[in-house]
C-alpha positions, 0 to 999 in steps of 0.5 A: 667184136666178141670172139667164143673160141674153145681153146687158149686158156683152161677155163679163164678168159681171153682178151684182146687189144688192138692198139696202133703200132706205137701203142703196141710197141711200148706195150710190148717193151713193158711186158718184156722189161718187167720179165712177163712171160709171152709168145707169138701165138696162144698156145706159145705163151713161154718161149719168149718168141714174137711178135707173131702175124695172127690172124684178127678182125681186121686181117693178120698183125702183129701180136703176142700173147702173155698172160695177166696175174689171174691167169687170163690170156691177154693178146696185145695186137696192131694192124699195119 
């Protein structure tokens, strides 16, 4: 699925990756370990806070935002 939305990032990219709920769970532990900035929503990315309940393809899961080296916005996310 591929989603064009206007907003999230300042002329970079968005990506997003849907994975199971272990899968999330050590993605999320590496982000936090290695000291990546992110957040619960997009425009959140920062304060530390999440995982939020976004809304996907598949209904609402959790999900944090951060963003990669070059600036992109990367949404890791699960489905329960």
């Amino acid at each position: 699925m591929i989603q064009l939305a206007p907003f999230g990032t300042a002329g970079n990219e968005h990506y997003a990756y849907a994975m199971s709920r272990d899968e999330f769970e050590r993605a999320f532990e590496r982000v936090k370990s290695a000291g990546i900035p992110y957040g619960d929503a997009y425009d959140k990315v920062g304060t530390n806070a999440g995982p939020g309940n976004e809304p996907g393809a598949r209904g609402p899961g959790p999900t944090v935002y951060f963003f990669d080296p070059s600036h992109h916005l990367v949404e890791i996310r699960t489905y329960d």
